[in-house]
C-alpha positions in Angstrom: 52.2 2.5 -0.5 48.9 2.8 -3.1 46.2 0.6 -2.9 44.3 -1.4 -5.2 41.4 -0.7 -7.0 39.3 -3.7 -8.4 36.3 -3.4 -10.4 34.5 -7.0 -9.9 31.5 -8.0 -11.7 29.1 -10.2 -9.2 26.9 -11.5 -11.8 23.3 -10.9 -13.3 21.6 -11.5 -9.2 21.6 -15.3 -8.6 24.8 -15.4 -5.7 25.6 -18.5 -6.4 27.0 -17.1 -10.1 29.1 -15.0 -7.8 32.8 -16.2 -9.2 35.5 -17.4 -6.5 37.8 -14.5 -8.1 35.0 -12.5 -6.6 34.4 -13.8 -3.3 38.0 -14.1 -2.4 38.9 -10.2 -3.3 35.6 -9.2 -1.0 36.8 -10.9 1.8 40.2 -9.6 1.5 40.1 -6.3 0.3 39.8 -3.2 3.1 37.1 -1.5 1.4 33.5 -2.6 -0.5 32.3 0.3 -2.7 28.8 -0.4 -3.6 27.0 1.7 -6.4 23.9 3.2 -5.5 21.7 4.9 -8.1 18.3 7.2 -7.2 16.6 5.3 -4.9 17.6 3.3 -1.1 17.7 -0.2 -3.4 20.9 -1.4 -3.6 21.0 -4.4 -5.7 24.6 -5.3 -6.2 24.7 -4.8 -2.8 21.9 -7.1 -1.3 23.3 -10.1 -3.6 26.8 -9.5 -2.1 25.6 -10.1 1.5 24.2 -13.3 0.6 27.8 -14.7 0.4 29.8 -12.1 1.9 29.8 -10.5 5.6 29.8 -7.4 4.5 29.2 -5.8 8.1 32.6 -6.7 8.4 33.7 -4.1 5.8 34.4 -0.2 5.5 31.6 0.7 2.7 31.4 3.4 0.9 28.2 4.4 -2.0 29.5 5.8 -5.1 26.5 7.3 -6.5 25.7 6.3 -10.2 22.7 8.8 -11.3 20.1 7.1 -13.9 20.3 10.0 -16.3 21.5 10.7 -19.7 22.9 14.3 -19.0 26.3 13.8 -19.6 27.4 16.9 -17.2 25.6 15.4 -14.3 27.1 11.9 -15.1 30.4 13.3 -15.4 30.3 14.8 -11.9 28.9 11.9 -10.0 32.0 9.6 -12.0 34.5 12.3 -11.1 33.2 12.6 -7.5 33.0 8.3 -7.3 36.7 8.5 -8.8 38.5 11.0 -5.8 36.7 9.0 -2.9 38.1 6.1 -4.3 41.3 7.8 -4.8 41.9 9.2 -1.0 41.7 5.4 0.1 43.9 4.1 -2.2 46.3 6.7 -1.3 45.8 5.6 2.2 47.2 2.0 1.6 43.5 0.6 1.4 43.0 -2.0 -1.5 39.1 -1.2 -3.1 36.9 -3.4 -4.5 33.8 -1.5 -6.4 31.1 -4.2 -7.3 28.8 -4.0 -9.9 26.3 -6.1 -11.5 27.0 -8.7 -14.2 30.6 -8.1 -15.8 32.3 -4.5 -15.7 33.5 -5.2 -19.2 29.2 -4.7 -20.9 27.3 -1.4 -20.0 28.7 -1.1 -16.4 28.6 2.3 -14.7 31.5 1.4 -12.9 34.2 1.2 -15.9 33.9 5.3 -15.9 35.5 5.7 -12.5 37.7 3.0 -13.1 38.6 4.5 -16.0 39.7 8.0 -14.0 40.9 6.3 -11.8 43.1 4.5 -14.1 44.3 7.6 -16.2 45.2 9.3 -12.5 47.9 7.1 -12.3 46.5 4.5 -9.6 46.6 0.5 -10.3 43.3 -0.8 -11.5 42.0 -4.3 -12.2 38.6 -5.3 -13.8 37.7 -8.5 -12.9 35.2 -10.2 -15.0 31.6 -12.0 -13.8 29.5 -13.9 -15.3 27.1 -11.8 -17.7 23.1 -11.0 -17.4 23.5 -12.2 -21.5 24.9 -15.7 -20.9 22.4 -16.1 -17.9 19.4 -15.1 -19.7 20.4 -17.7 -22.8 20.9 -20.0 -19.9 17.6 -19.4 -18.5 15.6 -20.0 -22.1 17.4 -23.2 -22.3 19.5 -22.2 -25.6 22.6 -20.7 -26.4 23.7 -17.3 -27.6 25.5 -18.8 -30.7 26.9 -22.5 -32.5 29.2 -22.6 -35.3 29.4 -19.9 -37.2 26.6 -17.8 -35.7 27.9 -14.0 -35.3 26.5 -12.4 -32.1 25.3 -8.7 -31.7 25.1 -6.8 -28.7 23.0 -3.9 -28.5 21.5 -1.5 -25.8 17.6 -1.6 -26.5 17.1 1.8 -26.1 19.5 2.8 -28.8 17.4 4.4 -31.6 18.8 2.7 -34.4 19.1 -1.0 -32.9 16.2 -1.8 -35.4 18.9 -1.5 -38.4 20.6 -3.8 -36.9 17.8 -6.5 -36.6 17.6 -6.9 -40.5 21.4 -8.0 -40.4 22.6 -11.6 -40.3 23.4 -13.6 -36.9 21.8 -13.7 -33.2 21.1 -10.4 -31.4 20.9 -9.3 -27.4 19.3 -6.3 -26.8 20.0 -5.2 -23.3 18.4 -2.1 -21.4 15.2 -2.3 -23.1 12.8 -1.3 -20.6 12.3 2.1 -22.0 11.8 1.0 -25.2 10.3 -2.6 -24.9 7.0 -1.7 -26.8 8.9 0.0 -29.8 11.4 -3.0 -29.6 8.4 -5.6 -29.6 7.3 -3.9 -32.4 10.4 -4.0 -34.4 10.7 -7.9 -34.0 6.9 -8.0 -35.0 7.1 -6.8 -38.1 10.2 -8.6 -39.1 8.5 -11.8 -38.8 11.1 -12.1 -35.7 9.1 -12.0 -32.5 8.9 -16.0 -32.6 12.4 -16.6 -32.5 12.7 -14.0 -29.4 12.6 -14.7 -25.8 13.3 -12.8 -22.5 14.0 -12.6 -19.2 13.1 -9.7 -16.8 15.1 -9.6 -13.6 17.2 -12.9 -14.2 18.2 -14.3 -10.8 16.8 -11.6 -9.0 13.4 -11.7 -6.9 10.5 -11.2 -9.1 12.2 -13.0 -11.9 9.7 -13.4 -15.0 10.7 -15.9 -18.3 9.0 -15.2 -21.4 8.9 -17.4 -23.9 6.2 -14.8 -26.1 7.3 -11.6 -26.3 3.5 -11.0 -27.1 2.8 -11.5 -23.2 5.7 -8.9 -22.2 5.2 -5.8 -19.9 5.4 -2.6 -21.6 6.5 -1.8 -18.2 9.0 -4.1 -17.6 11.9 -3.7 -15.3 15.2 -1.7 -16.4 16.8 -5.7 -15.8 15.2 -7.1 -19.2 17.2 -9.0 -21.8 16.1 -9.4 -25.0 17.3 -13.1 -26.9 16.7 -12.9 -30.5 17.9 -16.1 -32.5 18.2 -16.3 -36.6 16.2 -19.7 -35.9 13.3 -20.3 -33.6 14.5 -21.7 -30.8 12.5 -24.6 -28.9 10.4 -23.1 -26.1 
């Protein structure tokens, strides 16, 4: 009989937003797959151990290269997808972790996706998002009433179009493009009703409540808040 596969989102890196859904299916399941990208740091990984004895598991690293070649991501999804596949044809039940929620620019929804097509039983199970923990961190909320909300991936070219449109906005993944995006909000006359949060839960977590004072350097884990209104700082 098949295994499993579960793709569980562990939060944005505090282990305490780790959900009981999550926790539970790590202790049970027979394997932990943990993503590992170009370097030995393997966040989703470290967070996990605060909660769960991981020692206790068969791991496995699914490699997730930070590239935009879509040839060499392809082949590191397709190789993740048949190591996942020969355990869950030996019985084993598989739960790959990745940060936040699977469901918002997670690596891991193309192998679960393979996976999926290939015939095998696939869950995603949802965590608590890096965009509802970085609202949470500024002390305001992502949107009231009526407010639309737009979720965008900084680095996308064209995300400034979307800036001169109505309702709030997230721009996620920014690091790359922080300086161009700080620029954007500038001369929109929108950089005072922005905030954001660098590294949210995770050791060398920075707030800023200026996006004057940002890094052009800032880590890949930076979220963008911008609000129609200024929001109280």
């Amino acid at each position: 009989m098949r295994g499993k596969l579960y793709s569980v989102g562990i939060g944005p890196g505090d282990p305490e937003l780790m959900t009981l859904k999550s926790v539970r299916l790590l202790k049970e399941c027979d394997v932990v797959a943990l993503p590992k990208g170009d370097t030995d740091i393997m966040t989703a990984k470290n967070i996990v151990e605060q909660i769960v004895d991981l020692d206790a598991k068969e791991q496995i690293a699914i490699y997730m290269p930070m590239t935009k070649d879509m040839a060499v991501m392809d082949k590191a999804h397709r190789e993740g997808a048949d190591v996942i596949e020969k355990l869950l044809d030996e019985g084993k039940n598989v739960v790959f972790i990745t940060l936040g929620c699977p469901t918002i620019y997670a690596t891991c929804i193309y192998v679960h996706k393979l996976v999926l097509a290939d015939g095998y039983d696939a869950e995603l199970v949802a965590g608590v998002t890096s965009i509802c923990a970085v609202a949470a961190k500024l002390n305001t909320s992502l949107c009231e009433r009526s407010e639309p909300l737009i979720i965008l991936p900084g680095s996308y070219k064209d995300s400034a179009k979307f800036l001169d449109g109505p309702g709030n906005k997230v721009l996620m993944k920014s690091a790359s493009e922080i300086g161009r995006v700080r620029d954007d909000l500038r001369a929109r006359g929108l950089i005072k009703n922005a905030g954001m949060v660098e590294r949210c839960g995770l050791p060398g977590e920075k707030v800023y409540r200026n996006l004057e004072d940002i890094d052009p350097a800032s880590s890949y884990f930076s979220v963008i808040l911008v609000k129609e209104k200024e929001f109280d700082k």
